[in-house]
C-alpha atoms as a printed R data frame, in Angstrom:
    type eleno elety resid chain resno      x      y      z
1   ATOM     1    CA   UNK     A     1 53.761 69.069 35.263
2   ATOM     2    CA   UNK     A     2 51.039 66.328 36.122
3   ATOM     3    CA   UNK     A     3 51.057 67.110 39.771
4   ATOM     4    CA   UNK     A     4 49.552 70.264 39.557
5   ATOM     5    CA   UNK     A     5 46.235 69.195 37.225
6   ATOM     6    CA   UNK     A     6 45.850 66.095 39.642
7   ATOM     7    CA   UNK     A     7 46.667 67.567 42.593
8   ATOM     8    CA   UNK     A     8 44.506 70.060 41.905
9   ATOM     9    CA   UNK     A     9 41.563 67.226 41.046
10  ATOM    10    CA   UNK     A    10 42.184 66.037 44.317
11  ATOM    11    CA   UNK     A    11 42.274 69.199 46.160
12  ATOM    12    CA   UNK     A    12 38.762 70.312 44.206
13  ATOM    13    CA   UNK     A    13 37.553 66.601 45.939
14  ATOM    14    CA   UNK     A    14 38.557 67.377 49.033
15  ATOM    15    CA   UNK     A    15 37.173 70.473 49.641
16  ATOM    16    CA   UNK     A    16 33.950 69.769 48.187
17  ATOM    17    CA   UNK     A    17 33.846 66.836 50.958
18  ATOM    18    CA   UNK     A    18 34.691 68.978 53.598
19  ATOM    19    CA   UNK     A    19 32.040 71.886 52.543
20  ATOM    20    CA   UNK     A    20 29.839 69.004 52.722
21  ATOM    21    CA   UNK     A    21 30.794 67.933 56.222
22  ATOM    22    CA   UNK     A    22 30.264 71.600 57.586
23  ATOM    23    CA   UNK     A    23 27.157 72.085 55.712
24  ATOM    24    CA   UNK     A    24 26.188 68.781 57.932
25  ATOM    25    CA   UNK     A    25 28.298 69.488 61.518
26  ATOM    26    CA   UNK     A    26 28.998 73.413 60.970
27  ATOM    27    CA   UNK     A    27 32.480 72.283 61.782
28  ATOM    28    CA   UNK     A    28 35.643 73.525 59.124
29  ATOM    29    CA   UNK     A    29 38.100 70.986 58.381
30  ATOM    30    CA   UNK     A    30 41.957 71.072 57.376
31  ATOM    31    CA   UNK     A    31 42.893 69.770 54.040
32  ATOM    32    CA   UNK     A    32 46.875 67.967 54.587
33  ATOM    33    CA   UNK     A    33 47.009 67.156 50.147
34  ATOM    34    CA   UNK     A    34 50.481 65.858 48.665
35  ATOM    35    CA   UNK     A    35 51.142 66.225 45.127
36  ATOM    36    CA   UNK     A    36 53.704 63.020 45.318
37  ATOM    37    CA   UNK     A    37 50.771 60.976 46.986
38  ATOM    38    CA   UNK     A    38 48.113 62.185 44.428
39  ATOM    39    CA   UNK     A    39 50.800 60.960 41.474
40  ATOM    40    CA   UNK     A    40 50.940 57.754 42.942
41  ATOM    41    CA   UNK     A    41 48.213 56.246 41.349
42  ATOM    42    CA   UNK     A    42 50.155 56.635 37.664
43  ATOM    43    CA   UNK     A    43 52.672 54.291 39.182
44  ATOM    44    CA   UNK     A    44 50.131 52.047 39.931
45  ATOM    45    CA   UNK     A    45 50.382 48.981 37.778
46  ATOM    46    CA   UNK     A    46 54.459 49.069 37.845
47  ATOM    47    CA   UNK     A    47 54.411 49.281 42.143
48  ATOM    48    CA   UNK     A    48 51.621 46.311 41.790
49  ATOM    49    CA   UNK     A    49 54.042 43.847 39.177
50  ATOM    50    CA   UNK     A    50 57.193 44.891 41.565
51  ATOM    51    CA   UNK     A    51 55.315 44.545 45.094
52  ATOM    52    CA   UNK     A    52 54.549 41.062 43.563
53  ATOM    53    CA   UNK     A    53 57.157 39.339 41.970
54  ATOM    54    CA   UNK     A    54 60.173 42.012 41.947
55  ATOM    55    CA   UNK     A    55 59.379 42.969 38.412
56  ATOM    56    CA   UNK     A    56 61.391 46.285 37.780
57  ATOM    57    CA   UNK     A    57 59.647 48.025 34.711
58  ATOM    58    CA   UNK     A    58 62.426 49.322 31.993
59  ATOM    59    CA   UNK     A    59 62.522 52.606 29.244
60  ATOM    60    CA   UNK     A    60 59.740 51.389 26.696
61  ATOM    61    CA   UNK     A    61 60.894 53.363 23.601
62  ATOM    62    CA   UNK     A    62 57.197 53.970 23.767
63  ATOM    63    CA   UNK     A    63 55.910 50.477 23.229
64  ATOM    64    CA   UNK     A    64 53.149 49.293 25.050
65  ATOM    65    CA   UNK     A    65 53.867 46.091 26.870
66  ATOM    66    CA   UNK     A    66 50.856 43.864 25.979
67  ATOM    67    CA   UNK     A    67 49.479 45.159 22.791
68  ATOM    68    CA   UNK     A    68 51.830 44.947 19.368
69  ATOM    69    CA   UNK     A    69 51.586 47.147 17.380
70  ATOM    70    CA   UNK     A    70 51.648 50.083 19.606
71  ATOM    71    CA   UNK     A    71 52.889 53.663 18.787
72  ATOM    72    CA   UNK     A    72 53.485 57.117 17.038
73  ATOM    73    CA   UNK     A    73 54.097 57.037 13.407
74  ATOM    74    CA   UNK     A    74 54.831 59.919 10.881
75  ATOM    75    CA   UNK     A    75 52.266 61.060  8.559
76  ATOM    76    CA   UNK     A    76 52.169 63.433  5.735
77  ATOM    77    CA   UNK     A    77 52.695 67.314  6.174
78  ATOM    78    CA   UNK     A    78 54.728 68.784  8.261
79  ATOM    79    CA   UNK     A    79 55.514 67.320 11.780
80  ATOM    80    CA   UNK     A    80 52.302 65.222 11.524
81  ATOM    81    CA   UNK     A    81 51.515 62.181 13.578
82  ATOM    82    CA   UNK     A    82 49.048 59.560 14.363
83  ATOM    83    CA   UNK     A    83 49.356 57.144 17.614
84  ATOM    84    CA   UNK     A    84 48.113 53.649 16.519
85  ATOM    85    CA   UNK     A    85 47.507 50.331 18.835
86  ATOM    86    CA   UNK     A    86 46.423 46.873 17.294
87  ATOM    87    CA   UNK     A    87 44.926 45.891 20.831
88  ATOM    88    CA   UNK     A    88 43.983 42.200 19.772
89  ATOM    89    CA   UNK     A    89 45.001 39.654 16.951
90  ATOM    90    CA   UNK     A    90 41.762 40.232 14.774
91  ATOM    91    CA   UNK     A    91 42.216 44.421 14.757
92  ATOM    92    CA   UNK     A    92 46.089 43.072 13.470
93  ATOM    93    CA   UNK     A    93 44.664 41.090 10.090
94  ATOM    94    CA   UNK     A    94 42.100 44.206  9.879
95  ATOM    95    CA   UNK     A    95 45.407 46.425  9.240
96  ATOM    96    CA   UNK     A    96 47.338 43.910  7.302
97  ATOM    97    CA   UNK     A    97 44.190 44.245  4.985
98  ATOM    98    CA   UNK     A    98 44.181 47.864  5.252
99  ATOM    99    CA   UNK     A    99 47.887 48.876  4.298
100 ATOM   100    CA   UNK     A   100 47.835 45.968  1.914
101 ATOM   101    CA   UNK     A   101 50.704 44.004  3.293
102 ATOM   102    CA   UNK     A   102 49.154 40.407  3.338
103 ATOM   103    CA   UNK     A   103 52.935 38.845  3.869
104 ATOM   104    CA   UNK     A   104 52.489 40.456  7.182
105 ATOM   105    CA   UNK     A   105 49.926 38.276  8.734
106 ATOM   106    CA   UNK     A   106 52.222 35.408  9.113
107 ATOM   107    CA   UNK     A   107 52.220 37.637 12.292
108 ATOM   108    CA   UNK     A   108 49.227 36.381 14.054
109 ATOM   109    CA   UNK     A   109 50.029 36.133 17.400
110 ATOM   110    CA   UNK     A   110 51.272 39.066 19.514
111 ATOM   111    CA   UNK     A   111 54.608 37.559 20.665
112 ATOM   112    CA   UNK     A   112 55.650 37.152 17.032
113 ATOM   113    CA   UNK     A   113 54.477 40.793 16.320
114 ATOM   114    CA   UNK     A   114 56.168 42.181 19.377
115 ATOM   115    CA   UNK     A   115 59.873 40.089 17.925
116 ATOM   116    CA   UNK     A   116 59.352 41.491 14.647
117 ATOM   117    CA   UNK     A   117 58.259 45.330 15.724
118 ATOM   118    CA   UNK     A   118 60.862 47.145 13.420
119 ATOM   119    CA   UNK     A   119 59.601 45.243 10.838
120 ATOM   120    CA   UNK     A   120 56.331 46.587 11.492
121 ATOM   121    CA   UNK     A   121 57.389 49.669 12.233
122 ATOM   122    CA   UNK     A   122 58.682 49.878  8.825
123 ATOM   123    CA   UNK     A   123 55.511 48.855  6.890
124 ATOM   124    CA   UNK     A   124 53.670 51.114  9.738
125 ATOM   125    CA   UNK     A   125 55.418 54.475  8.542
126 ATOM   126    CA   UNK     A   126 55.736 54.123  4.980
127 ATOM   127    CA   UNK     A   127 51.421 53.657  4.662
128 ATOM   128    CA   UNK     A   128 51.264 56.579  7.310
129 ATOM   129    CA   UNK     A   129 53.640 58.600  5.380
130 ATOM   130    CA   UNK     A   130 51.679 58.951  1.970
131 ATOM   131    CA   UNK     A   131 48.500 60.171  4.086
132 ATOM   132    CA   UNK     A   132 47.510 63.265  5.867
133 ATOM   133    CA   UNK     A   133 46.963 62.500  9.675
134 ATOM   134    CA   UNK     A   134 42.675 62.738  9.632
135 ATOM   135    CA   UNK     A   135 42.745 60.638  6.708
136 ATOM   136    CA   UNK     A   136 45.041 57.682  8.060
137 ATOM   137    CA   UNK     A   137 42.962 58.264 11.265
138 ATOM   138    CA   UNK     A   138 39.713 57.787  9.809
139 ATOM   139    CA   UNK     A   139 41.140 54.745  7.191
140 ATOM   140    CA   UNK     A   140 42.433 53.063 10.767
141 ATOM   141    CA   UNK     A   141 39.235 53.451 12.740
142 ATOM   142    CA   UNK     A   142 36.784 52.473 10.018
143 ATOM   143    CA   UNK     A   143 38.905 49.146  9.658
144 ATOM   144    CA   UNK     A   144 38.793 48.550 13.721
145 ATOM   145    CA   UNK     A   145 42.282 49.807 14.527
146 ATOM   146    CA   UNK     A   146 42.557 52.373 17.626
147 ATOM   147    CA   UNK     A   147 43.803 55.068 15.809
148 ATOM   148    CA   UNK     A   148 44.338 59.114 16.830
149 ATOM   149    CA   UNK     A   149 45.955 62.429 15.531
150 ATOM   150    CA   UNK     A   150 48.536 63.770 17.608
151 ATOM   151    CA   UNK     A   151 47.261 67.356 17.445
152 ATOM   152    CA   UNK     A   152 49.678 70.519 18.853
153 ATOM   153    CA   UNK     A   153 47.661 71.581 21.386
154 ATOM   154    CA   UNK     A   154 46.284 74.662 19.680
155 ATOM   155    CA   UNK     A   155 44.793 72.022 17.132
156 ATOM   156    CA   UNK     A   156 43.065 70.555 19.702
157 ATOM   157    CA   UNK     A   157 40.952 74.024 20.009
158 ATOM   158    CA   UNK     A   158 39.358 72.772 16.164
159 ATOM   159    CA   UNK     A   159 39.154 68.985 17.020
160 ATOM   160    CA   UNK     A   160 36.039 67.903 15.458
161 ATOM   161    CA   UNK     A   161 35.168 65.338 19.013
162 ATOM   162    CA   UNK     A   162 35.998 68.295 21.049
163 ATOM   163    CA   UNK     A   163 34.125 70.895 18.903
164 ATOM   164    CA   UNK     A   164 30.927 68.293 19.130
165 ATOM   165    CA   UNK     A   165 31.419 68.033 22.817
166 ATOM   166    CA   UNK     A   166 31.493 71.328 23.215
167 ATOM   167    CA   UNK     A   167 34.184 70.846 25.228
168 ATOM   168    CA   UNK     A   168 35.700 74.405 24.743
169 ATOM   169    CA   UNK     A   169 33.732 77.139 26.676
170 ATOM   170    CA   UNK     A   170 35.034 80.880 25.579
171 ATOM   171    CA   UNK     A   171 35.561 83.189 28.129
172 ATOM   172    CA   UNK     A   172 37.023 86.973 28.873
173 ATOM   173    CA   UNK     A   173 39.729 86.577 31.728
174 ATOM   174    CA   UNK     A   174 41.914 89.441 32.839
175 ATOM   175    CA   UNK     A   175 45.361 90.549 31.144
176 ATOM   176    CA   UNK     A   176 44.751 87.823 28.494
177 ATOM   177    CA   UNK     A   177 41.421 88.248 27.128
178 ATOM   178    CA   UNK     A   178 39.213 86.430 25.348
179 ATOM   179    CA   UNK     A   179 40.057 82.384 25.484
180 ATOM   180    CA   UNK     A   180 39.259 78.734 25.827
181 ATOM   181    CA   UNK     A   181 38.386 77.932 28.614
182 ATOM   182    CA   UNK     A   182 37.998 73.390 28.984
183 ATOM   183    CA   UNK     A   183 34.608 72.089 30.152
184 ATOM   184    CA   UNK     A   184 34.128 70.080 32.836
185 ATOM   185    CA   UNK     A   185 34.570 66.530 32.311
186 ATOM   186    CA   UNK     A   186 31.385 65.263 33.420
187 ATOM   187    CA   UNK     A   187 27.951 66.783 33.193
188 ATOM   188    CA   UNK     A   188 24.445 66.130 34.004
189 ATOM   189    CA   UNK     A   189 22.876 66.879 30.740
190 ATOM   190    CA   UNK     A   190 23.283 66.899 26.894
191 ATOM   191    CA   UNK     A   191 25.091 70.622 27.678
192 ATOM   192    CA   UNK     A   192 28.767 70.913 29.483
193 ATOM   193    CA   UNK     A   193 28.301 72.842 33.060
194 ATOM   194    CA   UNK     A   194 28.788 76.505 32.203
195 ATOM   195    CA   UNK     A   195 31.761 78.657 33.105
196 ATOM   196    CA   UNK     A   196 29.892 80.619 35.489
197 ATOM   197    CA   UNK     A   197 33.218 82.876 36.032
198 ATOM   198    CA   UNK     A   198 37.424 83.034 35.012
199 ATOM   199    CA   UNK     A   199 39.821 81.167 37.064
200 ATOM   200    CA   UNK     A   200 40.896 84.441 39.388
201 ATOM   201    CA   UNK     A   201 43.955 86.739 39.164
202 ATOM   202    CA   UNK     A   202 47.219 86.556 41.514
203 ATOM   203    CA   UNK     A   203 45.452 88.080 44.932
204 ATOM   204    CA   UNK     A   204 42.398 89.111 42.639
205 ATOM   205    CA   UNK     A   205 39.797 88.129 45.604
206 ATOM   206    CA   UNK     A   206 42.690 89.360 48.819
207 ATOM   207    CA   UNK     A   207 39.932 91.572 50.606
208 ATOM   208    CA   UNK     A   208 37.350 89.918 49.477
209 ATOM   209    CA   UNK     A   209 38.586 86.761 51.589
210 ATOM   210    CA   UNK     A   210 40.163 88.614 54.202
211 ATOM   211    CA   UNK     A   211 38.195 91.135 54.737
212 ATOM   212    CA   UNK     A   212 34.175 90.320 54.041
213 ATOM   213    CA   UNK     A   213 34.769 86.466 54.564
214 ATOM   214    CA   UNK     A   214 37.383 86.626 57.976
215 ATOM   215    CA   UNK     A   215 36.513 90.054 59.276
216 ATOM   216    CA   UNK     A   216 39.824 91.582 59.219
217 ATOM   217    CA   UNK     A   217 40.336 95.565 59.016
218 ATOM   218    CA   UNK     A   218 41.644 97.631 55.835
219 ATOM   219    CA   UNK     A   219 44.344 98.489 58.005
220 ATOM   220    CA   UNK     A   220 45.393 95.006 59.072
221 ATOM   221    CA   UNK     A   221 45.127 94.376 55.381
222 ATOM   222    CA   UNK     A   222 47.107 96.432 54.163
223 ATOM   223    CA   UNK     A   223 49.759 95.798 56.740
224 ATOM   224    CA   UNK     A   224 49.808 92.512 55.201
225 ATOM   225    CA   UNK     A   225 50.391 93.752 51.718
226 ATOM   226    CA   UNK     A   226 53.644 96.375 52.942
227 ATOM   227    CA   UNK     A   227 54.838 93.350 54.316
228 ATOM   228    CA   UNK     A   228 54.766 91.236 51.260
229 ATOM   229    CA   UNK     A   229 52.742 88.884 52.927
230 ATOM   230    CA   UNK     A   230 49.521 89.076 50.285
231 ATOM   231    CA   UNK     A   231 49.879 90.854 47.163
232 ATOM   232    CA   UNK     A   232 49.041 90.781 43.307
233 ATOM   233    CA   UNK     A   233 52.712 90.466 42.076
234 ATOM   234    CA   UNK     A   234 54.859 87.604 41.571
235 ATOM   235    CA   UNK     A   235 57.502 87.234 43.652
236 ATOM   236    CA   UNK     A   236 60.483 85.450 42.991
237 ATOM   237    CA   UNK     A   237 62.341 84.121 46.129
238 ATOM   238    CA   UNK     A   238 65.638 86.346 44.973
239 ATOM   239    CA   UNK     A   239 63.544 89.271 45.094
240 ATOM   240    CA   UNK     A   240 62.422 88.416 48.236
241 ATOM   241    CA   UNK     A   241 65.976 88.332 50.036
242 ATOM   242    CA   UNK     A   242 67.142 90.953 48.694
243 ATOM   243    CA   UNK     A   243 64.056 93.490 49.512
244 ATOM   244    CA   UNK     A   244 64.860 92.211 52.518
245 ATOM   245    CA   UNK     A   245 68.455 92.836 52.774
């Protein structure tokens, strides 16, 4: 479900540029946005290599194509991982080192790590293995090896960088209560940008748009709602026909 976060990035971009451009003219603009367009720029590298030499990417198995080593291994506990990347030949001897397998650093040089990655794999998993996923991760970075957790995402709620970032911002929202709400992932000072109100309800702010902002009657308004045109109810297309029929 990318589309929808980006998309909704780029629709947040756009209409902050076109409140900007009425603030300046007084004019209102149309925003045309396309989710496919917006998720173009994760193909990027792949529609660069084939627009240039024909290159056709193929499945990965989750192997990054330039550094070696470069994955998800198993750690202690249960379902516990840790994503590791040796991203250039000294970070490799650094891990060697680390998970004491000297006979590995006859693999210097990337292509010879990338021919022997089940090898590596191997060695990779059983040091992983015998340690809890923080530990491994903190044995990894202190050595110079990019190194992270692969936390379920209600984990992430007690991530120690998040929890320092205070990136979580709790909030009361409507039907579900209290929650996490993410901060914004920029700011202006040492403090995220507050969350000044809850992402709104399913036709929460209907009059309020409709009738304070465009001027339309309570009567109009609710014309529109007997008609099933607004409304604070899902509605699945099904439903739809057959209220019709």
């Amino acid at each position: 479900a990318y589309g929808d976060p980006v998309g909704g990035l780029a629709g947040m971009a756009a209409l902050m540029a076109a409140l900007l451009h009425a603030r300046r003219t007084g004019e209102g603009q149309h925003i045309d946005l396309s989710q496919i367009e917006c998720m173009m720029q994760m193909v990027g590298p792949w529609a660069l290599a084939h627009s240039a030499d024909g290159t056709t990417a193929q499945r990965s198995a989750g192997r990054h194509p330039d550094h070696a080593p470069s994955g998800v291994y198993p750690c202690g506990g249960d379902d516990a991982w840790i994503s590791i990347a040796v991203t250039n030949d000294d970070a490799w001897m650094r891990l060697t080192g680390l998970i004491a397998r000297s006979d590995l650093a006859r693999l210097a040089e990337r292509g010879a790590r990338q021919a022997a990655a089940h090898e590596i794999d191997v060695a990779l998993s059983d040091w992983t293995r015998a340690r809890a996923p923080d530990e491994a991760m903190g044995a990894l970075q202190a050595a110079g090896v990019a190194a992270g957790v692969v936390r379920r995402p209600l984990d992430l709620l007690a991530d120690p960088q998040l929890v320092a970032r205070d990136f979580w911002l709790w909030t009361e929202r409507a039907y579900i209560g209290r929650h996490a709400q993410p901060a914004a992932a920029v700011r202006d000072a040492a403090a995220p940008y507050p969350v000044r109100w809850p992402s709104p309800t399913l036709g929460e702010y209907n009059r309020v748009v409709l009738g304070e902002l465009l001027g339309l009657p309570d009567a109009e308004i609710d014309e529109l709602a007997r008609a099933g045109v607004i409304g604070d109810q899902l509605v699945v297309a099904g439903d739809a026909e057959r209220g019709a029929a």
